[in-house]
Steps between C-alpha positions, in 0.01 A plus 500: 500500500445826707560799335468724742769736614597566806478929511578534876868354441543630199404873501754738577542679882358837473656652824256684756521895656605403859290833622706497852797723518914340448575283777681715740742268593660532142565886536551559844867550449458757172511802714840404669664357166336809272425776693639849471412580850678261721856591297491832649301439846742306686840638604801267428520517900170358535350126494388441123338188613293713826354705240421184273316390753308789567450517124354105460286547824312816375472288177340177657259802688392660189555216234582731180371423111734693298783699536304823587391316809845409591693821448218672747611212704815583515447863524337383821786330635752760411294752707546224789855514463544820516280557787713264731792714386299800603501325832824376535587895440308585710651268791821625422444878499332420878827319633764747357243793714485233799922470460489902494307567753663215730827695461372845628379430869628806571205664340282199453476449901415855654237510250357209581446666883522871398416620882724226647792763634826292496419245211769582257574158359873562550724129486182335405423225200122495414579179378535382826181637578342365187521152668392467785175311534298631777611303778869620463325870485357399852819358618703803401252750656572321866899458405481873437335578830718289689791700351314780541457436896869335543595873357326698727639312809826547459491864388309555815779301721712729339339819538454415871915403537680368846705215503506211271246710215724461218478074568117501610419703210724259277278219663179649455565497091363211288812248372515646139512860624833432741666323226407809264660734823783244464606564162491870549697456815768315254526738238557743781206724415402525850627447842422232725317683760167580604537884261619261208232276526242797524601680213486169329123421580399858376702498234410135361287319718187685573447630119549138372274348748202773426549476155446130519217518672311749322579281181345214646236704607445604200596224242176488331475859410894480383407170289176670336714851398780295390289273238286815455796701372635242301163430295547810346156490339652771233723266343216250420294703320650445126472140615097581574398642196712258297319220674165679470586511136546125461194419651297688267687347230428175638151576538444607132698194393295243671181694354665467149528186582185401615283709248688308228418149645115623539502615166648157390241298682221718374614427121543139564128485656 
């Protein structure tokens, strides 16, 4: 009979020190479920599961042992956050100047040209302006000019008189000027006659046409002052420094961070 006993299926497990660090997979979600930060971080307006994100891929990146890891973590991403909000202010403060500034071509326009005599921005929507791609620029350059020469004609065929001026003059204007003539000829603001139609071109005509044509002229210099003016670089600057401050905060998280994962390696070697 053997006597001998089996010891290797007999003795008790004694369990091992697994030296490598918690499987990350198990707490990747302890920051989100127990962290202080992330209650206060994002607004109730805002996407809890955008900043989750943000949260879980900075943790796969830095792959935390411990909770002191994690809450620098998430100190990281909450500077994120806030620093798209600093941008998104940002944004905003630049459109409500750009919506200013687009209402005032009054002043925005002369200054744009500030030796142009006659640019005065009256009747005129820089958000017209705003649009135009540089093709219609070109096009309304040569539209202007042709208005600009149609003018001229029939002021001189009026200046010069005899028979007939008042209809050759008429003639000589582009289709959208004689219906313009037309309506003031309705409303009975001038007469129909070659004195009515003169007063009418100096009056209306010739300053419209001039002042279209210098804006054309000039559209690039009127587009520059207008998003110039509506920057308004002073308003940004509490967004600046606020921004400056949460990259330095970032900075001196991620080297709290990092300095506490070399000192963790160094212990473990």
């Amino acid at each position: 009979m053997n006597s001998t006993i089996n010891t290797a299926s007999t003795a008790p497990l004694i369990p091992t020190a697994d030296p490598s660090p918690k499987p990350y997979e198990v707490v990747r979600f302890n920051a989100l479920k127990h962290g202080i930060l992330s209650r206060y971080t994002v607004l109730s307006h805002e996407s809890h599961a955008d900043y989750e994100s943000l949260v879980n891929s900075l943790m796969d990146e830095h792959l935390p042992a411990g909770a002191t890891e994690q809450h620098l973590i998430e100190e990281l991403a909450s500077v994120i956050w806030r620093k798209r909000r600093v941008l998104q202010a940002e944004g905003a403060t630049i459109n409500k100047g750009l919506k200013e500034s687009a209402r005032s071509a009054k002043t925005v326009i002369p200054a744009a040209a500030p030796f142009e005599m006659g640019l005065s921005g009256e009747n005129t929507d820089i958000r017209n302006l705003m649009d135009l791609k540089p093709a219609d620029v070109a096009e309304s350059q040569q539209s202007a000019r042709h208005d600009i020469d149609a003018t001229n004609k029939a002021s001189a065929i009026l200046r010069k008189g005899g028979d007939r001026a008042y209809d050759k003059a008429l003639r000589a204007l582009l289709p959208d000027t004689r219906e313009w003539w037309q309506n003031y000829v309705d409303d009975e603001e001038y007469p129909a006659d070659a004195t009515g139609l003169a007063a009418f071109i100096t009056d209306h005509v010739t300053p419209f046409v001039y002042q279209q044509e210098k804006e054309s002229r000039h559209h690039d210099a009127i587009v520059n002052q207008t998003i110039g003016e509506g920057l308004q670089a002073y308003r940004l600057e509490k967004l600046s420094r606020y921004e400056t401050h949460l990259d330095r905060k970032f900075e001196r998280t991620l080297a709290m961070l990092i300095k506490l994962k070399d000192l963790r390696s160094s212990r473990a070697g």
